[in-house]
C-alpha positions as CSV (number, residue, x, y, z in Angstrom):
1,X,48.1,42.4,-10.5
2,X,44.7,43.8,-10.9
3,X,44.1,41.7,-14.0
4,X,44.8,38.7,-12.0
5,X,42.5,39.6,-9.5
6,X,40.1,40.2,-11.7
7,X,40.6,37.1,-13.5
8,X,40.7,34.8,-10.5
9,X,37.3,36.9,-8.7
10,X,35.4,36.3,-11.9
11,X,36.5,32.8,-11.8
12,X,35.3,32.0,-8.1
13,X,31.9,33.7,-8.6
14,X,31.3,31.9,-11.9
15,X,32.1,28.4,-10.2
16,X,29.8,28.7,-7.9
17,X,26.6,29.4,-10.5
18,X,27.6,26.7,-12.5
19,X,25.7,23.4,-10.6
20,X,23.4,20.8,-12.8
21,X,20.2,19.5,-10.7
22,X,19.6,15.9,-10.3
23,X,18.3,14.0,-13.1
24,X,14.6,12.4,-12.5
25,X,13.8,9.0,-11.7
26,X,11.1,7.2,-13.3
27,X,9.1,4.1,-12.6
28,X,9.1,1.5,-16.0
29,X,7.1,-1.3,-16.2
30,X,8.0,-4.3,-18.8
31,X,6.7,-7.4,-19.2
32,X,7.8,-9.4,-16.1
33,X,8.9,-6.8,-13.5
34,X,8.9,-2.9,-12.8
35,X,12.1,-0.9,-12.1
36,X,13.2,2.1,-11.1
37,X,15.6,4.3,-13.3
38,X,16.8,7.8,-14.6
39,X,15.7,6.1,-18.6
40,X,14.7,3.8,-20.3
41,X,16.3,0.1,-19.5
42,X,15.6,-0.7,-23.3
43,X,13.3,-1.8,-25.7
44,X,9.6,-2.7,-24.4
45,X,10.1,-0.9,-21.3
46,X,6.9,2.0,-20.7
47,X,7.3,4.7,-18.0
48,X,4.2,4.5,-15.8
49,X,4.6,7.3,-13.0
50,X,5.9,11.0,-12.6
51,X,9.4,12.1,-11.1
52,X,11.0,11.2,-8.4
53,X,13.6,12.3,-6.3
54,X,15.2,9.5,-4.8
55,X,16.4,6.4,-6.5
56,X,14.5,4.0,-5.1
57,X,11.1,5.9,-6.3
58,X,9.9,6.4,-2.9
59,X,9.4,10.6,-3.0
Protein backbone atom coordinates (compact mmCIF):
# COMPACT_ATOMS: atom_id res chain seq x y z
CA UNK A 1 0.00 0.00 0.00
CA UNK A 2 2.66 2.48 0.81
CA UNK A 3 4.53 1.67 -2.35
CA UNK A 4 1.47 2.54 -4.26
CA UNK A 5 1.19 5.65 -2.69
CA UNK A 6 4.39 6.47 -3.25
CA UNK A 7 4.22 5.54 -6.67
CA UNK A 8 1.08 7.29 -7.63
CA UNK A 9 2.27 10.82 -5.22
CA UNK A 10 5.50 10.91 -7.27
CA UNK A 11 3.48 10.46 -10.35
CA UNK A 12 1.00 13.55 -9.72
CA UNK A 13 3.81 15.88 -8.58
CA UNK A 14 5.98 14.98 -11.69
CA UNK A 15 2.93 15.60 -14.13
CA UNK A 16 2.54 18.75 -13.07
CA UNK A 17 6.44 19.99 -13.85
CA UNK A 18 6.41 18.52 -16.98
CA UNK A 19 4.69 21.62 -19.40
CA UNK A 20 6.57 22.75 -22.83
CA UNK A 21 6.19 26.68 -23.47
CA UNK A 22 4.80 27.90 -26.72
CA UNK A 23 6.90 27.86 -29.65
CA UNK A 24 7.78 31.55 -31.17
CA UNK A 25 6.26 33.09 -34.06
CA UNK A 26 8.25 34.84 -36.56
CA UNK A 27 7.63 37.27 -39.32
CA UNK A 28 9.19 35.94 -43.06
CA UNK A 29 9.32 37.93 -45.84
CA UNK A 30 9.69 36.18 -49.55
CA UNK A 31 9.49 37.49 -52.70
CA UNK A 32 5.79 38.49 -53.08
CA UNK A 33 4.21 38.58 -49.64
CA UNK A 34 5.24 38.35 -45.83
CA UNK A 35 3.72 35.73 -43.37
CA UNK A 36 3.50 34.90 -40.15
CA UNK A 37 4.83 31.43 -38.83
CA UNK A 38 6.50 29.24 -36.03
CA UNK A 39 9.42 28.30 -39.28
CA UNK A 40 10.37 28.61 -42.17
CA UNK A 41 7.54 28.23 -45.01
CA UNK A 42 10.50 26.91 -47.31
CA UNK A 43 13.15 27.83 -49.51
CA UNK A 44 13.75 31.73 -50.16
CA UNK A 45 11.77 32.66 -47.25
CA UNK A 46 14.15 35.26 -44.63
CA UNK A 47 12.90 35.97 -41.04
CA UNK A 48 12.78 39.68 -40.61
CA UNK A 49 11.49 40.47 -36.90
CA UNK A 50 11.97 39.03 -33.25
CA UNK A 51 9.38 36.70 -31.35
CA UNK A 52 6.13 36.89 -30.99
CA UNK A 53 3.62 35.56 -28.89
CA UNK A 54 0.55 35.33 -30.70
CA UNK A 55 -0.01 33.93 -34.08
CA UNK A 56 -0.99 36.62 -35.87
CA UNK A 57 2.50 38.56 -34.96
CA UNK A 58 0.71 41.29 -33.32
CA UNK A 59 2.62 41.07 -29.50
Amino acid sequence: MRLRFALLFSLAACSTVVMAAQAPYYLWQGKDRTVCAQTSPGKGWIRVSNAFVKADCSI
